[in-house]
N, CA and C atoms as a LAMMPS dump frame, in Angstrom:
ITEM: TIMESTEP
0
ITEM: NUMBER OF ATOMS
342
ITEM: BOX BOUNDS ff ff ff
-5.0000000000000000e+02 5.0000000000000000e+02
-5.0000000000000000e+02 5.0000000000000000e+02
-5.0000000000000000e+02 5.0000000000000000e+02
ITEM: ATOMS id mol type element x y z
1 1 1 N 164.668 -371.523 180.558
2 1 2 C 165.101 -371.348 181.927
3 1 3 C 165.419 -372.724 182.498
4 2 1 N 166.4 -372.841 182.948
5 2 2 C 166.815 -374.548 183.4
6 2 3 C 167.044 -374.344 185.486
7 3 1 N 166.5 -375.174 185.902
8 3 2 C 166.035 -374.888 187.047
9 3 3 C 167.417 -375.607 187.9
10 4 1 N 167.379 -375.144 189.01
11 4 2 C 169.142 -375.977 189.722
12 4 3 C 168.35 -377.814 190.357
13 5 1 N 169.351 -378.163 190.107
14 5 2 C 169.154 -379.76 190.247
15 5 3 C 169.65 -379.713 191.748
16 6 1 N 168.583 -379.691 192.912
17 6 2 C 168.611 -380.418 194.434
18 6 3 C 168.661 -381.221 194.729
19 7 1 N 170.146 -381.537 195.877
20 7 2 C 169.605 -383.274 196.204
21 7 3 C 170.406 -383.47 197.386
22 8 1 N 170.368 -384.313 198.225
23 8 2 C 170.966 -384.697 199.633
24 8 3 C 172.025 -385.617 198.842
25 9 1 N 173.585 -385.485 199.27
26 9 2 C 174.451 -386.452 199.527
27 9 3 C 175.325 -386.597 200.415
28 10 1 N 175.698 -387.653 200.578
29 10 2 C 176.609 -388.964 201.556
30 10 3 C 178.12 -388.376 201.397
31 11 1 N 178.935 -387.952 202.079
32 11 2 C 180.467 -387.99 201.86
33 11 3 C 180.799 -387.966 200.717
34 12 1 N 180.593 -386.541 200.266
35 12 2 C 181.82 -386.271 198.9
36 12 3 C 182.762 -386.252 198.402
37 13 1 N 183.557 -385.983 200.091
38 13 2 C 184.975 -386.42 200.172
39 13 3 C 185.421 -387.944 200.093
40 14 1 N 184.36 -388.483 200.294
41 14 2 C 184.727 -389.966 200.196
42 14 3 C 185.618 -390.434 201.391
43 15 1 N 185.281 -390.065 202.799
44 15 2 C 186.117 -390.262 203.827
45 15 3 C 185.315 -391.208 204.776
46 16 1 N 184.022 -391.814 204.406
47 16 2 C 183.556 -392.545 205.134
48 16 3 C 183.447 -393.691 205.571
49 17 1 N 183.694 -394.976 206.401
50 17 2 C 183.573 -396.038 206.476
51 17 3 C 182.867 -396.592 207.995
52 18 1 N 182.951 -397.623 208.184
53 18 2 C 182.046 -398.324 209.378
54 18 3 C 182.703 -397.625 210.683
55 19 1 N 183.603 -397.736 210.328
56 19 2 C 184.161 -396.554 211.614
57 19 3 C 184.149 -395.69 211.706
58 20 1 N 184.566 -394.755 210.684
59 20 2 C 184.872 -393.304 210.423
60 20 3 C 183.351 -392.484 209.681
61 21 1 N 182.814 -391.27 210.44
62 21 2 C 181.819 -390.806 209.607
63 21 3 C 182.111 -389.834 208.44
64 22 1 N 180.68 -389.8 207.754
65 22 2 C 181.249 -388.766 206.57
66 22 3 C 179.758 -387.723 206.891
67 23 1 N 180.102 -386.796 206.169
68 23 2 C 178.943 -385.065 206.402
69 23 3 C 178.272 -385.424 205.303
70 24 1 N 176.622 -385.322 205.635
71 24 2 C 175.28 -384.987 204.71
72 24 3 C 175.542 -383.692 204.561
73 25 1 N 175.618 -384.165 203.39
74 25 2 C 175.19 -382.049 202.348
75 25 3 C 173.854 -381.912 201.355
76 26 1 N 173.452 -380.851 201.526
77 26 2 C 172.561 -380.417 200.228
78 26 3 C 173.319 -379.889 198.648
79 27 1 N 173.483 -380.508 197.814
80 27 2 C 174.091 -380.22 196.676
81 27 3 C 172.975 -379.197 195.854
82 28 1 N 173.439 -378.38 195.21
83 28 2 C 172.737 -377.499 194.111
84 28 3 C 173.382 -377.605 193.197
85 29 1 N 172.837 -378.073 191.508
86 29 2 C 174.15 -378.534 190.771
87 29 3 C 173.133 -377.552 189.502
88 30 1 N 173.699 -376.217 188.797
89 30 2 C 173.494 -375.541 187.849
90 30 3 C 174.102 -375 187.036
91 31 1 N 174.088 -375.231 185.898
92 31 2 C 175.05 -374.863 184.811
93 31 3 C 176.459 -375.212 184.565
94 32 1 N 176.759 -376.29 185.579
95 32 2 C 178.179 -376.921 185.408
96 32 3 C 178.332 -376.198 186.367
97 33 1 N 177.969 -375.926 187.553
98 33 2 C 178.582 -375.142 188.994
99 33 3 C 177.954 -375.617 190.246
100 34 1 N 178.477 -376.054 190.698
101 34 2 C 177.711 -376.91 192.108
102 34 3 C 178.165 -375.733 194.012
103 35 1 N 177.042 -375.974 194.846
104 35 2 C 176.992 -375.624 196.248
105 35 3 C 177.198 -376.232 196.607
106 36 1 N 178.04 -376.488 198.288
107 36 2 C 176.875 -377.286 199.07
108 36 3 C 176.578 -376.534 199.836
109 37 1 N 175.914 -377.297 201.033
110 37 2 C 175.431 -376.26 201.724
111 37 3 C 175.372 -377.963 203.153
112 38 1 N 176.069 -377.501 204.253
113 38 2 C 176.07 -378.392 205.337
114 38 3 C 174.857 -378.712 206.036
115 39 1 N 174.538 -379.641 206.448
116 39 2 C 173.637 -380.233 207.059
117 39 3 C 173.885 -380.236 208.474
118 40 1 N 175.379 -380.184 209.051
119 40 2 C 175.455 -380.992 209.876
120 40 3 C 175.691 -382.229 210.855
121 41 1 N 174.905 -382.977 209.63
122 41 2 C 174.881 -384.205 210.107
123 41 3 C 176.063 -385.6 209.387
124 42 1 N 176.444 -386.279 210.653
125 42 2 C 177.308 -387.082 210.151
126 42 3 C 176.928 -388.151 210.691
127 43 1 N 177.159 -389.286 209.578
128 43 2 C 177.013 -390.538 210.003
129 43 3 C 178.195 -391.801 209.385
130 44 1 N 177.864 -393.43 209.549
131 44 2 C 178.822 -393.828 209.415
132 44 3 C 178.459 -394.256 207.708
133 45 1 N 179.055 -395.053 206.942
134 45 2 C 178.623 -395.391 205.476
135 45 3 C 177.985 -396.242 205.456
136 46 1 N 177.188 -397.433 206.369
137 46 2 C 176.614 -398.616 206.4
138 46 3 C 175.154 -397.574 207.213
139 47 1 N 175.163 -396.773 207.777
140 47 2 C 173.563 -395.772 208.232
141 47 3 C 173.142 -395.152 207.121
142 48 1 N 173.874 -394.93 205.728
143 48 2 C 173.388 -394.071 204.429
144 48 3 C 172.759 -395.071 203.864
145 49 1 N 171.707 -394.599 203.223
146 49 2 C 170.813 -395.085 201.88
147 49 3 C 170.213 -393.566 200.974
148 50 1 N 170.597 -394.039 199.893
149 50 2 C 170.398 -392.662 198.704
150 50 3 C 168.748 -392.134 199.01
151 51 1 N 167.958 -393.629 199.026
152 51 2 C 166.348 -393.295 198.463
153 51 3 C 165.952 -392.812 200.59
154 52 1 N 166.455 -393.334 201.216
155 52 2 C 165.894 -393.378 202.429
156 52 3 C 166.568 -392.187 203.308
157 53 1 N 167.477 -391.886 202.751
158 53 2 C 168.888 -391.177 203.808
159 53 3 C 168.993 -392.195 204.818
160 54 1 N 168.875 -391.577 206.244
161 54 2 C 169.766 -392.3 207.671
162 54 3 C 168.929 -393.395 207.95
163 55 1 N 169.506 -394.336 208.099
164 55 2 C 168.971 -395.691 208.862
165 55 3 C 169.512 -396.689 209.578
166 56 1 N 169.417 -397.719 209.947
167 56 2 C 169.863 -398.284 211.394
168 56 3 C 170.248 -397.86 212.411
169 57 1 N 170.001 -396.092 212.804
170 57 2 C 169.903 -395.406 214.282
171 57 3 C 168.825 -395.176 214.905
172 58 1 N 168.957 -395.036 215.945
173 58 2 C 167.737 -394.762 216.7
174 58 3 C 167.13 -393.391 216.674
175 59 1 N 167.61 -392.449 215.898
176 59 2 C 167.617 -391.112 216.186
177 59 3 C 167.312 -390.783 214.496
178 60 1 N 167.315 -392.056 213.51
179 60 2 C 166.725 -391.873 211.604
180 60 3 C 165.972 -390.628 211.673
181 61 1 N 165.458 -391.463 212.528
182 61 2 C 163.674 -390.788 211.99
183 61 3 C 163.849 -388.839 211.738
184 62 1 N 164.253 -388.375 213.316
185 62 2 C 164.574 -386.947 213.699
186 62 3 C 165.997 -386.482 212.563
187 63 1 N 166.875 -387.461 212.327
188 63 2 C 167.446 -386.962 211.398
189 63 3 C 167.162 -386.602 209.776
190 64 1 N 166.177 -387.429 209.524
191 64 2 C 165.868 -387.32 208.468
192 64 3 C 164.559 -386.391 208.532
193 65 1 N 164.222 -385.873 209.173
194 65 2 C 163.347 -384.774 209.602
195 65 3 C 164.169 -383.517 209.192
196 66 1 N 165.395 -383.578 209.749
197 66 2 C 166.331 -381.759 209.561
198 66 3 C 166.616 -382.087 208.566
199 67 1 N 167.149 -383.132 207.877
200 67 2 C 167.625 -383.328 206.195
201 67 3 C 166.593 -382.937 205.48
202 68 1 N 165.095 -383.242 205.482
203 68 2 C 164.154 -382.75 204.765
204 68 3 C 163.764 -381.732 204.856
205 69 1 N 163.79 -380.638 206.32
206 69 2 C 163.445 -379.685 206.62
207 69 3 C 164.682 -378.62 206.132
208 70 1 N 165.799 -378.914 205.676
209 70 2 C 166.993 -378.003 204.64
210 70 3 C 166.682 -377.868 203.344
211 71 1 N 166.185 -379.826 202.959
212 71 2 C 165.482 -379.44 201.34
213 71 3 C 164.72 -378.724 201.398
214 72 1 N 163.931 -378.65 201.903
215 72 2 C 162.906 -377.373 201.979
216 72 3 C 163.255 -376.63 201.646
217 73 1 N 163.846 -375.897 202.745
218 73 2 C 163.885 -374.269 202.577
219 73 3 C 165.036 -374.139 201.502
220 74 1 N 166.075 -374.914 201.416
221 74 2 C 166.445 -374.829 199.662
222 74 3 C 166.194 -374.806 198.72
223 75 1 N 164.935 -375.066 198.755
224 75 2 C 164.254 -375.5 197.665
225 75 3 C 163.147 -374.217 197.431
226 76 1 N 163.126 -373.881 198.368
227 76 2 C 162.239 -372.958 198.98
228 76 3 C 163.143 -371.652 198.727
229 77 1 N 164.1 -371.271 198.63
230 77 2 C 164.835 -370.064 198.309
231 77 3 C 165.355 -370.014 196.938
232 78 1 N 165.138 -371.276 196.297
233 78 2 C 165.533 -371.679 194.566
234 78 3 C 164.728 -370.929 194.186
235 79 1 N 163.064 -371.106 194.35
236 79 2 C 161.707 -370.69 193.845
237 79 3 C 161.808 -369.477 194.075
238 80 1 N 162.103 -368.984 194.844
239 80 2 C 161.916 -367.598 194.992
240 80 3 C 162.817 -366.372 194.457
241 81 1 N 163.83 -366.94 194.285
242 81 2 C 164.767 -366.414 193.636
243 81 3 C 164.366 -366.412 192.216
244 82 1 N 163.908 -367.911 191.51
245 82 2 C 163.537 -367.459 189.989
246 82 3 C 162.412 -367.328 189.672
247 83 1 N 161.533 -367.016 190.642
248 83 2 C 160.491 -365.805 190.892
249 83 3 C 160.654 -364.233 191.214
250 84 1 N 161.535 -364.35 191.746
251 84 2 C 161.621 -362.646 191.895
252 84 3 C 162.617 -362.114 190.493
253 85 1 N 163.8 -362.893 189.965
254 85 2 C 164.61 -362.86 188.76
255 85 3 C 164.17 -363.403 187.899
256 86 1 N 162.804 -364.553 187.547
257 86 2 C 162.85 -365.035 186.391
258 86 3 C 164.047 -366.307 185.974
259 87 1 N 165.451 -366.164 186.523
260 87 2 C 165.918 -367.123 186.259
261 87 3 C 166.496 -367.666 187.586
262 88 1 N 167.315 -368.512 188.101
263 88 2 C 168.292 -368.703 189.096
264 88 3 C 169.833 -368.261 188.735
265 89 1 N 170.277 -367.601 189.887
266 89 2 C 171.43 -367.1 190.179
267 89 3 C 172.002 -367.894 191.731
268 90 1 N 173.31 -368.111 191.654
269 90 2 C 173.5 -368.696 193.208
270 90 3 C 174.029 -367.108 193.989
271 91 1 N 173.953 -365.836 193.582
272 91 2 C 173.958 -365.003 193.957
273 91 3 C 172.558 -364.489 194.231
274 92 1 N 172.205 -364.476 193.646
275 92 2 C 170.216 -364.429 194.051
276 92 3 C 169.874 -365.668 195.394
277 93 1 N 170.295 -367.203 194.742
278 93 2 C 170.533 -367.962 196.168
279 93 3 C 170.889 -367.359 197.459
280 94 1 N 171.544 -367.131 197.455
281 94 2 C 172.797 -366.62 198.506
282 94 3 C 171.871 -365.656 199.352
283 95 1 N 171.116 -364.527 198.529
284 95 2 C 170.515 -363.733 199.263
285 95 3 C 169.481 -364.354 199.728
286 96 1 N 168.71 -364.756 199.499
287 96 2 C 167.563 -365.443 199.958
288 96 3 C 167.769 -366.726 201.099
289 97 1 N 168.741 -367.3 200.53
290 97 2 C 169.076 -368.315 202.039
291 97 3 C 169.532 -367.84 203.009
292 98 1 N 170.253 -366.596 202.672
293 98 2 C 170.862 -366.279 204.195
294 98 3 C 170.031 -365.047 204.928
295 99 1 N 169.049 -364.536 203.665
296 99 2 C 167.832 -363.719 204.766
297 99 3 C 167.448 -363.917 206.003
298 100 1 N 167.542 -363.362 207.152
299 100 2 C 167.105 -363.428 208.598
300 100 3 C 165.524 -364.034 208.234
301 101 1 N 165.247 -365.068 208.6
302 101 2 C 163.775 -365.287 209.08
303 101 3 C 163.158 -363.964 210.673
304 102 1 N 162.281 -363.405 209.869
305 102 2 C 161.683 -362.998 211.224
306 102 3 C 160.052 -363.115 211.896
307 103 1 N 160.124 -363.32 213.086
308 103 2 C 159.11 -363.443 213.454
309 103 3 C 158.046 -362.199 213.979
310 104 1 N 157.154 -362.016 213.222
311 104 2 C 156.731 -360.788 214.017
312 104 3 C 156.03 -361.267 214.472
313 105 1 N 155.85 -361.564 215.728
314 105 2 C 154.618 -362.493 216.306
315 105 3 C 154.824 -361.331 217.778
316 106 1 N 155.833 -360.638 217.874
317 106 2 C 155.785 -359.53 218.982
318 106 3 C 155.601 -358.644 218.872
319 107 1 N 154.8 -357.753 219.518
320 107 2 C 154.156 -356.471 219.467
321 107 3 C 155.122 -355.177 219.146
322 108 1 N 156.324 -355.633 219.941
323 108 2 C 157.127 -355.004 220.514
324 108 3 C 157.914 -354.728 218.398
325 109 1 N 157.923 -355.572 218.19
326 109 2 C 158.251 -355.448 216.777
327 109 3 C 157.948 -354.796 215.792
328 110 1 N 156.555 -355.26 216.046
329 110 2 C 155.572 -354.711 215.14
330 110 3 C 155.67 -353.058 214.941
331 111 1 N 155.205 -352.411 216.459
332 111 2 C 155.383 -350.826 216.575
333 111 3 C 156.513 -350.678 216.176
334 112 1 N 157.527 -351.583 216.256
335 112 2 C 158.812 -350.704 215.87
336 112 3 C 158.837 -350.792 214.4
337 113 1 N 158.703 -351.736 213.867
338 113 2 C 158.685 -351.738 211.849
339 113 3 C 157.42 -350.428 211.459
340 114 1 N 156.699 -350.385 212.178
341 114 2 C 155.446 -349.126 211.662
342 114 3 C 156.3 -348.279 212.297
């Protein structure tokens, strides 16, 4: 079973410079078939570092908070997928990342799922 290779990168398009920003993505790279999956976040090419992600803004810190908080749950829907299949599928992905999170923390919910 060969597991999908996760990882944050910098402008794939290669459109970034001191002026111009480029988009953080989450890459999934399996079997010779790659995702991404958007972050969001854009910055300029002199704020990227591979080992650190965002730096020299004032706002790193919180960004690199949602960049880690995507690995997560990517990472977090990999596992579960080749737990519930045994292997990974980005169709098994697919379902699991885009599952509604729900909260039953309301009553009002609750009676209604029973």
């Amino acid at each position: 079973m060969a597991y999908p290779i996760i990882s944050a990168v910098f402008d794939e398009k290669k459109v970034a410079t001191k002026t111009k920003t480029g988009l953080v993505q989450i890459r999934i790279y399996h079997n010779h078939k790659r995702k991404f999956i958007s972050t969001g976040i854009k910055v300029y090419a002199d704020q990227w570092n591979d080992k650190t992600f965002v730096s020299g803004r004032s706002d790193a810190m919180s960004l690199n908070d949602q960049i880690n908080g995507i690995l997560a749950k990517v990472r977090e829907c990999a596992n579960e997928c080749i737990r519930q299949s045994g292997d990974f599928s980005f169709e098994g992905f697919n379902e699991q990342y885009e599952k509604p999170v729900r909260d039953s923390a309301s009553f009002l919910d609750f009676m209604f799922d029973r």
